[in-house]
N, C-alpha and C positions, 0 to 999 in steps of 0.2 A: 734435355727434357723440359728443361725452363723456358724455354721458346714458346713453349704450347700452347702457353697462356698467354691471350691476345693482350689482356688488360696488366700483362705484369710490369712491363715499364714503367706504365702510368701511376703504379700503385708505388712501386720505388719510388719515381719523381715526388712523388705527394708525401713520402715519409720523411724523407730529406729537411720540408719544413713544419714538420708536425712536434709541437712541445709535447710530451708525454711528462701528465702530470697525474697525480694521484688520486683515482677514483673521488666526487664529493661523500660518497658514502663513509669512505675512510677516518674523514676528519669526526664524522658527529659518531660513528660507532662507540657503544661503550668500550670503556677501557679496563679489563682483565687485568688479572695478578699474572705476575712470574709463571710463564707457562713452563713446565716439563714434561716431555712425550720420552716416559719410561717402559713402555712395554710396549707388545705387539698388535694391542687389540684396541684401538682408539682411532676413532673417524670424525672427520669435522669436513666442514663445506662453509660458504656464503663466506663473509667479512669479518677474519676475526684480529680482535686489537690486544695485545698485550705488551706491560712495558719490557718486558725480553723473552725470548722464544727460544728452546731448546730440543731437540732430538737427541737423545742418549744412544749411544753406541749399543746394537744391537734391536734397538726401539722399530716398530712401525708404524707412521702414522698414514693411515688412509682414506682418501676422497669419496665423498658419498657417490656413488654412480649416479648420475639423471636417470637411469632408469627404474631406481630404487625411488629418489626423489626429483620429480619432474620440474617443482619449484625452483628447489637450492641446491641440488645435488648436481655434481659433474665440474666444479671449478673451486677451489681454495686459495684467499687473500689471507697469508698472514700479514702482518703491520706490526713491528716493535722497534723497540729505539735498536738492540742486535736482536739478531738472528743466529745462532748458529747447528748445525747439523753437525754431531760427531763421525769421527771413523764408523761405517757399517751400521747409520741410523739412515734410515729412508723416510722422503714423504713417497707416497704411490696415490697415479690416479691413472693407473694402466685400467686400459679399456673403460675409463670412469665417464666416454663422453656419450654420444647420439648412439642410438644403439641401434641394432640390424631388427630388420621385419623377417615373419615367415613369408615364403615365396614373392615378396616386395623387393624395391629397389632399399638403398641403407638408406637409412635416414640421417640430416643434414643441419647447419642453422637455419632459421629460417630466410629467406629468398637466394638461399645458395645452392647449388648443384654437385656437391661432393660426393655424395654415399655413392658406392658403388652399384652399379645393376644388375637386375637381378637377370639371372640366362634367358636367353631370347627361345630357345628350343626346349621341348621337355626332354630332360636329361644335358642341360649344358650347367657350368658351372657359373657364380656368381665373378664380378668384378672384385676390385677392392677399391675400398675408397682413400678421397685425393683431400687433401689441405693445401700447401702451400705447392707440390705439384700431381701431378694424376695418380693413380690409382693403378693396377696392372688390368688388362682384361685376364678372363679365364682363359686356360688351355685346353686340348687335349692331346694325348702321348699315341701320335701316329702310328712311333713305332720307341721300343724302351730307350729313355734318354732324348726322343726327339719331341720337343712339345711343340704344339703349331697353334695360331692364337684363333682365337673361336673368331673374334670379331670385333668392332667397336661397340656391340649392341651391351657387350657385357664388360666394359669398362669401367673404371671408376670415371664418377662425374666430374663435369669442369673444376678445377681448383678455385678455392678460394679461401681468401686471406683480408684480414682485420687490423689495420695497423695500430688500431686504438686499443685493442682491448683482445686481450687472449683470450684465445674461442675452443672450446673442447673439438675434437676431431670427429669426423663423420663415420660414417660406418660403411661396413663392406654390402655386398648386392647379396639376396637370398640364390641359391640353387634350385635349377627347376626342374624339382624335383616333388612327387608327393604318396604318399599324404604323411610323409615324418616332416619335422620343425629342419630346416632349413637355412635359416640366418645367418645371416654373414655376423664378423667381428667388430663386438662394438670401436668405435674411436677412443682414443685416450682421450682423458680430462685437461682441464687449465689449472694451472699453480701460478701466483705469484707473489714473490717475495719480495716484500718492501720493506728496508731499516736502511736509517743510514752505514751501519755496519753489519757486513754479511759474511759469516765463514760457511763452506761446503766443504769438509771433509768425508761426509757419507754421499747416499745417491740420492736425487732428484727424479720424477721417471712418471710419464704422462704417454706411452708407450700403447700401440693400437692393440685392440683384442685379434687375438687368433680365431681363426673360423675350424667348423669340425664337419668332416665329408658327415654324410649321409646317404644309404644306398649306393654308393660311391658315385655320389655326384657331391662336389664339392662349392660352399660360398665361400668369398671372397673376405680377407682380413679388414680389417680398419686402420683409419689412418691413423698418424700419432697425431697427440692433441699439442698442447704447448706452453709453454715454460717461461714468463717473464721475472727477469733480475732486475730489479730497481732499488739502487742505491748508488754508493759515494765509498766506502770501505770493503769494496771484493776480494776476497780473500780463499785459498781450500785447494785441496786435492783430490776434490769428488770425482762423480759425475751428474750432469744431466741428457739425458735418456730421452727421446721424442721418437724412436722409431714407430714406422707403420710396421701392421700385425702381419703375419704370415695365412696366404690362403692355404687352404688344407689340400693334402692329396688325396687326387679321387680314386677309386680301385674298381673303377667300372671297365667295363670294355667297348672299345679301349679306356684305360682309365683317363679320366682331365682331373683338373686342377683349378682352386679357388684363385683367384687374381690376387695378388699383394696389396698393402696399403700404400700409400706414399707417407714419408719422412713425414713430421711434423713443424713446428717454430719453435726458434729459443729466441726471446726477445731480449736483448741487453740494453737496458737502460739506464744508463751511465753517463758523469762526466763527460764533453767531445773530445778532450784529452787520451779518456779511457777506453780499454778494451777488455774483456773478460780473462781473465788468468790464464795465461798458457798452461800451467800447471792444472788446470781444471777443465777435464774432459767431457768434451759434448757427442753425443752419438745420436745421427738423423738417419740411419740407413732406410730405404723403403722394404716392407716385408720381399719373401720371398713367393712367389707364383708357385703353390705346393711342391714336388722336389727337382722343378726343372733350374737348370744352370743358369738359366739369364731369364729375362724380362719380368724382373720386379718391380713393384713400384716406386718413383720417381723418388730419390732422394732430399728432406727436407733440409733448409738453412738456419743458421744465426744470422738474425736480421739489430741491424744497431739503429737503436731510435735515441740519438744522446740527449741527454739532462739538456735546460736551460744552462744552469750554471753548473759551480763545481759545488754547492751542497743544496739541499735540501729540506724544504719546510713540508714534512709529512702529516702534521694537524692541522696543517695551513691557519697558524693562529700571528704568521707574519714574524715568526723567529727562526733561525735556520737550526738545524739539530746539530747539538754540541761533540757529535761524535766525527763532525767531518769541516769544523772550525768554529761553528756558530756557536749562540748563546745559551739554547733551550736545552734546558735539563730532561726533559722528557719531551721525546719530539711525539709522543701516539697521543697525549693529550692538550687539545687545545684551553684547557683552564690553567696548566702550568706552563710561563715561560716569566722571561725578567718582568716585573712591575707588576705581576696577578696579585691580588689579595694574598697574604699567608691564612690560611686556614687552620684551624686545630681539627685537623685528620691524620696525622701521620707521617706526613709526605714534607718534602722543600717544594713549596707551591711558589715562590716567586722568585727559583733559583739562584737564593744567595747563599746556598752551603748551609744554611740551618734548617732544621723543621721543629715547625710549632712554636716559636721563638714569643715570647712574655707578650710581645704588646701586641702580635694576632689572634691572641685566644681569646678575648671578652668582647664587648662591644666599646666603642668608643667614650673614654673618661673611665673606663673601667682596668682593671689589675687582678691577675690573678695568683693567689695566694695559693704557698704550699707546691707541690709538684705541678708543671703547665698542663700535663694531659694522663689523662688513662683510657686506653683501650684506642686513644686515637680520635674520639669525639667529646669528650665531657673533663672539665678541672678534676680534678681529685677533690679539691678544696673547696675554693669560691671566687667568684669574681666580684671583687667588692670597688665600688667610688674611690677612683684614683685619689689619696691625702691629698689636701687643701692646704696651703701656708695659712697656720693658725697666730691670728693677728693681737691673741689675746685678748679678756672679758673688754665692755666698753669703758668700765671704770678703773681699768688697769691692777684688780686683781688677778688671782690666780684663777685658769680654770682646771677646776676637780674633776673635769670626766674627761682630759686627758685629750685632747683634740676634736674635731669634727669628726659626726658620725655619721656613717654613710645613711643614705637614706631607700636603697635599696640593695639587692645580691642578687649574683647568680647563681645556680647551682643546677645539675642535673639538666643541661643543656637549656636553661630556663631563667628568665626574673621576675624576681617576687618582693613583693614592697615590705619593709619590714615596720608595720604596726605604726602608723605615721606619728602622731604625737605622745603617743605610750614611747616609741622609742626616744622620742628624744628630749622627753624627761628623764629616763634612765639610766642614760649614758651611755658608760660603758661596758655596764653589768649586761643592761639590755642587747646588747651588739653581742657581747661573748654568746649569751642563750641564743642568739640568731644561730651565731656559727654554729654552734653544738647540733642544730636542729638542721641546719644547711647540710651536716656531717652525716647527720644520719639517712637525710632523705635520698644523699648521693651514693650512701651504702647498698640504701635501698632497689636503686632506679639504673646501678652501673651495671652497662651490659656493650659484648662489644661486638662490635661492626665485621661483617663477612666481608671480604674482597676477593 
């Protein structure tokens, strides 16, 4: 069936030397808290960045269909330092891709020819559509158990495939048939998963829509969409899922039959060492051509597009993610990795094993007193003028106000001069009433930061 397609060699030959590197969108997306996908009823799409990503056993999370959102809807990037999918946790973007017209051909990417076609006769059945290969044409049942194929007119369109970039699948041809809705089965959606460590013990599943006869004339399923693994740590006993949809049986007379979908892609991008877990099960079947025994549509593949190297810089801030040898403590953002500023937020921002450590919380020459952080952004205390070596008065008396005094503070994310020559006649009476008043303004003004 892979024959078919005139341009498929070519497209091999071209992937052979294609880097597959991580969307630029990836690196500047913000960056999310601890994701967990605990129940059934939770939908995301477009680019999402968190520093680890979870699916709980039993959990669903599901792809916004493009036809719900023509924007953002039909494709899902997660991005975290792991990923993991528990036993019998699913993401789904069955039927989430290009969706079937009434009485039209399916619809496709743009300048592609996938969707399936819609019946060339009134009362013939739709094709289903093709991704990586064709589609089925429609049938009709000559006699029971014998289906005989209408034609190429109602085939799924030529295949086509993307080696850059996973593409939600096409959709199946409408049945021509009227005046009921008709439409063939939308295509599956794109998923892809990027950490340097990946476990799948649940299911993956990008899987074409099924089509539903009408009048018993039937359209055709859609293709599967498709599935890319990107990383360095693959791990699981899942699966992932790309089937094309099944066309529906017709109950006309004679009854025919919706064309199948074709398989969709699973894209492994990986180490060139590596290959995806034998223990981790892929299913590309193409739909079934409604209940006839054979000519379904065209079976899709696992296509390998290997990494550069063996690890991975996923925020592309030039450090490789420490889950697969490298440096970087958190590979999904590019402000942390070795040498970044430490920040008083929370976090180990220049990956040395501490966070928020004494001499990153003030500004420079400054110390901060009493506990380093509250809530993650502000001292508890203050940030006061790092001590001075006190060289004692010029006349080699004692001094009574007990060393240098700072001559300004921070406090409440903030500095504020303290009383220029009032303080420092005062001493260190003056300094204490600072602090007191530093105490309470920070009591005032602490509040803490959403992630």
């Amino acid at each position: 069936m892979l024959s078919r397609s005139p341009s498929l060699r070519a497209l091999l030959a071209g992937a052979a030397s294609l880097a597959v590197l991580v969307p630029p969108a990836l690196a500047s997306a913000a960056v999310d808290e601890d994701k967990v996908i605990s129940d059934t009823g939770q939908t995301l799409d477009g680019v999402q960045v968190y520093r680890s990503f979870t699916v709980q056993a039993g959990a669903i999370l599901h792809v916004t269909h493009l036809a719900t959102d023509p924007v953002a809807g039909g494709s899902l990037t997660i991005q975290a330092n792991t990923i993991t999918i528990e036993a019998m946790g699913t993401i789904e973007a069955d039927g989430a891709g290009y969706a079937g017209v009434d009485g039209m051909n399916g619809t496709s990417p743009p300048m592609t020819f996938g969707g399936g076609g819609v019946g060339q006769n009134m009362g013939e059945p739709g094709g289903g559509g093709g991704f990586f290969g064709l589609g089925a044409n429609g049938t009709t049942e000559a006699m029971m158990g014998s289906c005989v194929n209408l034609g190429a007119q109602s085939a799924g369109g030529a295949p086509y495939f993307d080696m850059k970039t996973p593409t939600p699948g096409a959709a199946g041809g409408a049945a021509n048939v009227m005046p009921n809705a008709t439409a063939g089965g939308s295509g599956g959606g794109a998923i892809i998963l990027s950490a340097a460590t990946i476990v799948i013990n649940g299911t993956v599943t990008a899987n074409g829509g099924q089509s539903f006869a009408s009048n018993g004339v039937a359209p055709g399923g859609g293709s599967g969409g498709s599935i890319q693994i990107f990383g360095v740590n693959v791990t699981g006993t899942g699966t992932l899922q790309v089937n094309g949809g099944n066309g529906a049986h017709g109950a006309g007379t004679p009854p025919n039959n919706g064309g199948g979908g074709s398989g969709g892609v699973i894209i492994a991008s990986l180490p060139a060492t590596m290959t995806l877990p034998a223990t981790l099960m892929t299913q590309l079947a193409g739909g079934m051509t409604g209940d006839c025994a054979s000519g379904g549509g065209a079976a899709g593949m696992v296509v390998s597009v290997p990494l550069m190297g063996t690890c991975v810089d996923l925020d592309n801030d030039g450090h490789t993610a420490m889950a697969c040898g490298g440096d970087d403590c958190d590979a999904t953002d590019p402000n942390i990795h070795p040498g970044a500023p430490q920040l008083c937020n929370g976090q180990d921002d220049d990956c040395d094993g501490k966070v928020d450590e004494g001499e990153a919380l003030c500004p420079a020459g400054e110390v901060c007193m009493a506990n380093p952080c509250d809530a993650g952004i502000v001292c508890t205390a203050m940030c006061v003028a790092a001590p001075q070596p006190d060289a004692g008065p010029p006349d080699g008396g004692s001094d009574a106000g007990g060393g240098a005094v700072p001559d300004h503070v921070t406090f409440g994310g903030g500095c504020a001069v303290l009383g220029g020559s009032g303080l420092a006649s005062s001493g260190g009476a003056a300094a204490a009433a600072a602090f007191a008043l530093g105490t309470l303004a920070i009591a005032a003004s602490r509040r803490r930061r959403r992630r």
